[in-house]
N, C-alpha and C positions, 0 to 999 in steps of 0.2 A: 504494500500500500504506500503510495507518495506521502510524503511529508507535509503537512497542511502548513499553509502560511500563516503568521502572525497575524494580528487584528488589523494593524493598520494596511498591511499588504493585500491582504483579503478584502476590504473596504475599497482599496486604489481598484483594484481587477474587478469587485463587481458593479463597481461605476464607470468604469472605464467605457466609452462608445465604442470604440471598434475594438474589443477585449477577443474578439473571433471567438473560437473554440475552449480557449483556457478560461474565460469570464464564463461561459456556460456553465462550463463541468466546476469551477469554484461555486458559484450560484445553483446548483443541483448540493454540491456537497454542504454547503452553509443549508439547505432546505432539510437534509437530511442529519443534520446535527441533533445530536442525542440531548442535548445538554438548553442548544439554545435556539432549534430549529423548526417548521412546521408540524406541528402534532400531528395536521393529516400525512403531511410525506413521509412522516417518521414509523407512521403507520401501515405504510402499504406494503407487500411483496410482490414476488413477478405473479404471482396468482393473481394476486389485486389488478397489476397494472396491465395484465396483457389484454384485457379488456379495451383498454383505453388505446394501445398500440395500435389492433386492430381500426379499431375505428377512425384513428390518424389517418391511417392509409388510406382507408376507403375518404378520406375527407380530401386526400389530395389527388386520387385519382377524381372527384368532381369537379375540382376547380380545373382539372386537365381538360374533362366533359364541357365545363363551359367554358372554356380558354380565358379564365380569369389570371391574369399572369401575378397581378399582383398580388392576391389571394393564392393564390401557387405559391409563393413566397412566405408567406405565412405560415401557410400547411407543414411545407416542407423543415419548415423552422420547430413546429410541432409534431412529425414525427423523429427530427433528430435527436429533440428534449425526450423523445420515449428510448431513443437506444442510450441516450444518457443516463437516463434515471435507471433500466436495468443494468447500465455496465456500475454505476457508483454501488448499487446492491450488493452486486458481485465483487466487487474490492470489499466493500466493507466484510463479507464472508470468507475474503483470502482464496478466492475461485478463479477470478481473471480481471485485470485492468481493462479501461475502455483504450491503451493504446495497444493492449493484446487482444481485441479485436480488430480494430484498424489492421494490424499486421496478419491476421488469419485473413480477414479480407483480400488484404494485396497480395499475400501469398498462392490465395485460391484463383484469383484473377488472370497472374502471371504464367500457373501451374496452367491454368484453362485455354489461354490465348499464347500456344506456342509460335503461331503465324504469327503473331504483332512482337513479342518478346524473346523468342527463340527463333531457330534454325531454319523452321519450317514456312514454305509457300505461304505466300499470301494468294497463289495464283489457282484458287480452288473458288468454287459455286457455296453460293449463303447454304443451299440442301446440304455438300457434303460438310463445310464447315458446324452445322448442326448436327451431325452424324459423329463428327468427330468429339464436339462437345458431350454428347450423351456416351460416347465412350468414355472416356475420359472421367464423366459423373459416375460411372459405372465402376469405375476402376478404384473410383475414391470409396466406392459405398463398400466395393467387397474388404480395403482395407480398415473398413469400422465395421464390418464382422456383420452386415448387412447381405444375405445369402439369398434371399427371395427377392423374387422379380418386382413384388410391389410392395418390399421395406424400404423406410425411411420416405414414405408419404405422409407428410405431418399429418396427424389426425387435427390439428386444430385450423385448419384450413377450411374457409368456406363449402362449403358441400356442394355445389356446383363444381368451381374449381378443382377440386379432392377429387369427384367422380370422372373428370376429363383427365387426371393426372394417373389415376389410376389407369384407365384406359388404356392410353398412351402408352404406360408399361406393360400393360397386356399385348397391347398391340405387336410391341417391338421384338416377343417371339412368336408371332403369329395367331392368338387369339384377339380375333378381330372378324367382324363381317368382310366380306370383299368387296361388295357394292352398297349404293345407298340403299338401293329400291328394300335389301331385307332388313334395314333398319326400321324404313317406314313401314313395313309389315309388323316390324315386331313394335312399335308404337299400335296402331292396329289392335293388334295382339294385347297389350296390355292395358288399353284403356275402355276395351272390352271386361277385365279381369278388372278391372275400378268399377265400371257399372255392377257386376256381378257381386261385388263385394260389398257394396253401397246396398244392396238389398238384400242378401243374406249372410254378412257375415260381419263380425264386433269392429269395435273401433280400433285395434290393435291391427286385425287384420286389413283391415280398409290403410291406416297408416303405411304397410306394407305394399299393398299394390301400389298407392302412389307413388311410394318412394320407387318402385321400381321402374311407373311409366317416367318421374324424373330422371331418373338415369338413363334413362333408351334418349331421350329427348338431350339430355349432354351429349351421346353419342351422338346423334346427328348432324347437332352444331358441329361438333369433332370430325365429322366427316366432311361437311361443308367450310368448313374453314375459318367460322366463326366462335367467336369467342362468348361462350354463354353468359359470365357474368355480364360480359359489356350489351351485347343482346338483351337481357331482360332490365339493365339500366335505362336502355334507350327504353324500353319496353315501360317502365315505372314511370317517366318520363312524360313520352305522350300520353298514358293514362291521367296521371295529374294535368298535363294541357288542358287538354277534352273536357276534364269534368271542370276545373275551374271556368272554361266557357262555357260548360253546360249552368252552374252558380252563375253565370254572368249575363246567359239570358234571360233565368230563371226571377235575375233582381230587378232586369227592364221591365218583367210584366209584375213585378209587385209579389213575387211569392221565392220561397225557399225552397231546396230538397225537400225537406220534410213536407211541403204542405205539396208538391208535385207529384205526379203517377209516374209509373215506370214508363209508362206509353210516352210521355210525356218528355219524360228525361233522356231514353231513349232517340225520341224523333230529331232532341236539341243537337245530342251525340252525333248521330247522322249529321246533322247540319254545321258541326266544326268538325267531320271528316271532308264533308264537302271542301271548305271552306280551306282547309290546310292545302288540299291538291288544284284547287283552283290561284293558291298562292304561289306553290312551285312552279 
C-alpha cells in the first residue's frame, strides 16, 4: 500500500484543478478514511459497488446513443471513479494497487496486439485479426485452468449479452445452426411452447419457456449481425417516443392515459408511426 500524504499535501492534491489521476485516487482515499472519511464510502464493498459500476457503463454507452459528447465526459469521469473506488478496496485488503491494474491492463493489450507491438503482420483482414484475438483469449483462459468451452463467461453480465457470448463459444467448435431460416423455426418452435405454457402450466415453468424463446431471439440477432443489447435500446427508445406523442395528443384533446381506451391510444400510436416515416 502507498504511503499517504501529510495533511497539508493531501489538501494541495485535492484542490489542485488539473491534479489528473493522482487528485482522484487521493480524493477516493480521503473518502474512504477510516478515521475521518464518508461513512457511506466507508461502508460499501465490491458487492455494494458493482451495482453502481454496472450502471456507469450503461450510462455512458447512452450519452454515446445520443452523441452527447459533453455528457460523454462526465460519464466517462464516473465510471473511472468506479475502477477507483474498487482498486483503493483492494489496496486497502493488500490484494492489488490501482497501478497493478493499469499494468495487467497494458500487459494484456501488448500480449493481445502482436501486429501493433510485436513481430507480427499488420498485413492481415479485421476476420483473421479477430480469429487471432480469440486465440490468443483462448490460450490465456487454459492458463487460468479454464478447461470448458464456455468458462470464464462472467455470470454477472447482462443476460442478453451473457446469452450471445455464450453462443459464440459454442459456436466456435461447431454447435451452432448453419442457416438462419432454422433459427427462425426454432423461435416458431418456442413461442409456440410460451403459449402452451401460459395455459397449462405454473409460473416457474412459463418463466422457462420465455427464457428460452429469449435466447433463440439472441441467437438471431447473433446470426444477423446485430447486437441485441443495442437493438432492444433502440427498441426502448422508440417505444418511449411513440407513447410520449401518444401523452401529447392525448393532452390536445383535454384527457390522459388513464381517462383514454386502448382503441384510442392505439389509433394515436399509429398516427406517430405515420408521422416518424413520413419525417425520414
Amino acid at each position: 500500500m502507498s504511503k499517504p500524504l501529510d495533511k497539508s499535501a493531501s489538501d494541495a492534491l485535492v484542490n489542485a484543478p488539473h491534479g489528473g489521476m493522482d487528485r482522484l485516487r487521493e480524493i477516493m482515499r480521503r473518502l474512504r478514511d477510516p478515521d475521518h472519511g464518508c461513512p457511506w464510502d466507508i461502508e460499501q464493498d465490491f458487492a455494494t459497488i458493482a451495482p453502481y459500476t454496472i450502471e456507469e457503463a450503461y450510462e455512458v454507452a447512452d450519452a454515446i446513443e445520443r452523441r452527447d459528447w459533453n455528457e460523454l465526459k462526465g460519464e466517462l469521469g464516473d465510471l473511472l471513479f468506479q475502477s477507483v473506488f474498487h482498486a483503493q478496496m483492494a489496496e486497502e485488503k493488500g490484494l492489488f494497487s490501482f497501478d497493478q491494474v493499469a499494468d495487467t491492463m497494458s500487459d494484456k493489450m501488448v500480449a493481445r496486439h502482436p501486429h501493433v507491438f510485436g513481430d507480427e503482420t499488420r498485413d492481415k483482414s479485421a476476420e483473421q485479426q479477430t480469429r487471432d484475438w480469440e486465440t490468443i483469449k483462448a490460450a490465456e483462459r487454459a492458463g487460468k485452468s479454464q478447461k470448458g468451452v464456455l468458462d470464464g463467461v462472467a455470470i454477472g453480465l447482462p443476460a442478453l449479452l451473457r446469452a450471445v457470448k455464450l453462443q459464440k463459444r459454442a459456436a466456435r467448435v461447431g454447435f451452432d445452426w448453419p442457416e438462419i431460416g432454422m433459427v427462425l423455426d426454432k423461435i416458431t418452435e418456442e413461442a409456440r411452447e410460451v403459449a402452451e405454457a401460459r395455459d397449462h402450466l405454473g409460473p416457474e415453468e412459463l418463466r422457462e419457456e420465455v427464457g428460452d424463446l429469449l435466447f433463440v431471439v439472441a441467437n438471431l440477432a447473433r446470426h444477423l449481425d446485430v447486437e441485441p443489447e443495442e437493438a432492444l435500446r433502440h427498441a426502448n427508445a422508440k417505444f418511449e417516443r411513440r407513447f410520449k406523442g401518444i401523452e401529447r395528443r392525448l393532452t390536445e384533446i383535454g384527457k390522459t392515459p388513464e381517462q383514454s381506451t386502448l382503441e384510442e391510444m392505439d389509433d394515436f400510436w399509429e398516427a406517430e408511426k405515420a408521422a416518424e416515416r413520413a419525417s425520414k
